[in-house]
C-alpha positions in Angstrom: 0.0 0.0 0.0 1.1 3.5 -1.1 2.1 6.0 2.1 -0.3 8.2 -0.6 -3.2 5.8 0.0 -2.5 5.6 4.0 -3.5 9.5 4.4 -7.0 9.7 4.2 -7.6 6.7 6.1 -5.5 7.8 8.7 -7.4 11.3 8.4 -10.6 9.2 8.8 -9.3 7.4 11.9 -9.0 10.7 13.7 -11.0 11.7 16.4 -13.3 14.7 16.1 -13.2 17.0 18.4 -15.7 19.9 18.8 -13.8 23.5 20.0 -15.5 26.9 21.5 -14.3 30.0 20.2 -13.1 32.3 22.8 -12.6 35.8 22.2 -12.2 38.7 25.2 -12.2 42.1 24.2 -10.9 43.6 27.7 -9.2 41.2 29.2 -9.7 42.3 33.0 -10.4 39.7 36.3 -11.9 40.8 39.2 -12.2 38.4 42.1 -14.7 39.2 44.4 -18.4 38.2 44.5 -20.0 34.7 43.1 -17.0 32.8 41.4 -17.4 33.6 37.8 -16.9 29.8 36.7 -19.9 28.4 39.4 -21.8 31.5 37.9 -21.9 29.6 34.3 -21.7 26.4 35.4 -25.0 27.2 37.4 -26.3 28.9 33.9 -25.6 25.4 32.1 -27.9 23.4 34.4 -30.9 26.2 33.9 -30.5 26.0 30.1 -29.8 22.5 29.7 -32.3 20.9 32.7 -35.6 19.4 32.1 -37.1 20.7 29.0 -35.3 24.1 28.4 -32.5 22.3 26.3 -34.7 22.5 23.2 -36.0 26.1 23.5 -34.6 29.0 22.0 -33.3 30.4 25.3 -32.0 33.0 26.5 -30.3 32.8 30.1 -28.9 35.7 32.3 -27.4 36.2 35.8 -26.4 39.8 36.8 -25.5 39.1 40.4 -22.4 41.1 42.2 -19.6 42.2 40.2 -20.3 39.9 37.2 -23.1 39.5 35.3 -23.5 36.3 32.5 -25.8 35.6 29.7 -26.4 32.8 27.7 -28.0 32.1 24.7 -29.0 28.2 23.2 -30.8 27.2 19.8 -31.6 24.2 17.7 -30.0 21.8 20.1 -31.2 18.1 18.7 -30.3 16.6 22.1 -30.0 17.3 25.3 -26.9 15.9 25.5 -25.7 18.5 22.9 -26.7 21.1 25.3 -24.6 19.4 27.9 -21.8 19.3 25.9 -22.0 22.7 24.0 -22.7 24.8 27.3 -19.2 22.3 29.1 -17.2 23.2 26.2 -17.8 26.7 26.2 -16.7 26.5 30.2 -13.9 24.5 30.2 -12.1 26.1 27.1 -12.8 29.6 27.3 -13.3 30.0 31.3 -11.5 27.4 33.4 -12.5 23.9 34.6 -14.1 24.0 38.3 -14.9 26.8 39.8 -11.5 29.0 41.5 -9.5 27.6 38.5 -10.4 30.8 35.8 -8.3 31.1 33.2 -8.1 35.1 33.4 -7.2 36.3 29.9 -10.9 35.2 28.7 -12.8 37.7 31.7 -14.7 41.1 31.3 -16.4 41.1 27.8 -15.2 37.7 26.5 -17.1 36.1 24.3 -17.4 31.9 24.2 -18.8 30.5 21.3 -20.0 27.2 20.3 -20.9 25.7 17.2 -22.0 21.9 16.0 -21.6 20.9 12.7 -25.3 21.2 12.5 -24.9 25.3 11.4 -28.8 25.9 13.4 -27.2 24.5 16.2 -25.9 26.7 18.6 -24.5 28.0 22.0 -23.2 31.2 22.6 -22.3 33.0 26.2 -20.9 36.2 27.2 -19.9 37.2 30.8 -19.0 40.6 32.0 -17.3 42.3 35.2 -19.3 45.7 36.5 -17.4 48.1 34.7 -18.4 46.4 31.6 -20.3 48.3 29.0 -22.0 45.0 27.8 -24.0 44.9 31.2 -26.3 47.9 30.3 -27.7 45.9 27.0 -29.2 43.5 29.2 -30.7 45.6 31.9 -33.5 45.5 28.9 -34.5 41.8 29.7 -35.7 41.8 26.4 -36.0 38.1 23.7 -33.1 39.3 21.4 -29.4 38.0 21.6 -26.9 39.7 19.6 -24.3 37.0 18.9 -20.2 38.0 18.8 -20.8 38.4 15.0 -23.6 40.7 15.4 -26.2 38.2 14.1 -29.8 39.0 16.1 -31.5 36.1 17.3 -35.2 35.9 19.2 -35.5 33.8 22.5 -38.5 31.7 23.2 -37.7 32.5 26.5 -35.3 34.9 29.0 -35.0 33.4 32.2 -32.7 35.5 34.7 -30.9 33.1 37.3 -30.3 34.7 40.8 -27.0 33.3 42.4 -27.5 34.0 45.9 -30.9 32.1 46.2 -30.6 29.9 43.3 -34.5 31.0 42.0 -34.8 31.1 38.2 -37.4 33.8 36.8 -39.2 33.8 33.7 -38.7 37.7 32.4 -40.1 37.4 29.1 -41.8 35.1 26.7 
């Protein structure tokens, strides 16, 4: 067999692996108040839980010196919501809470994308100081993802970290 004809299979044989895109604008880390990892982790189980996974959803959090939002659409399981929402956590933010990974605070954006193009997670998170944090005083359906595509939410649901209590804002 040709080293020619080995490539492709070998290419074949790989493993695929799924990637967020992390982007942060101004790169700033503040420490105090809920840790900013639980704070998304906490966002993953509203989105993904029961039978929000298949909504359009749009998930916030704007508690202390950080604020969050999350956005989820056209997930065909809810096992892709699992994963999507993890991937976006453990490449752009850190793996457990207290282990952040600071470069990607204050404005970052974590993006996540299947091969199925509908499908779709996307999360921002924010310090105080951030001028992102005003947009989503409006509690309103739409989501402006990091490429400036406008998307409408079934659903905004605002999480509150001290008490745990998820709200239904708008639908």
């Amino acid at each position: 067999m040709r080293t020619s004809s080995l490539i492709p299979l070998l290419l074949a044989l790989l493993p695929l692996s799924n990637a967020a895109t992390c982007t942060s604008p101004n790169q700033v880390l503040l420490v105090s108040g809920p840790d900013p990892i639980q704070m998304m982790w906490s966002i993953r189980a509203v989105a993904c839980n029961g039978d929000n996974w298949w909504k359009s959803l749009k998930i916030t959090s704007n508690d202390g010196p950080y604020g969050a939002e999350a956005f989820t659409r056209n997930m065909v399981s809810q096992q892709n919501c699992w994963d999507s929402t993890e991937q976006i956590i453990t490449q752009c933010m850190g793996d457990q809470p207290g282990n952040q990974w600071p470069n990607y605070f204050n404005g970052g954006w974590y993006e996540y994308k299947w091969t199925n193009e509908d499908e779709y997670t996307e999360a921002w998170f924010w310090n105080i100081n951030s001028s992102k944090r005003d947009v989503i005083e409006a509690r309103d359906k739409t989501f402006v993802s990091q490429k400036g595509e406008v998307f409408e939410a079934d659903e905004v649901l605002e999480l509150d970290m001290t008490t745990g209590a998820v709200t239904t804002v708008a639908k």
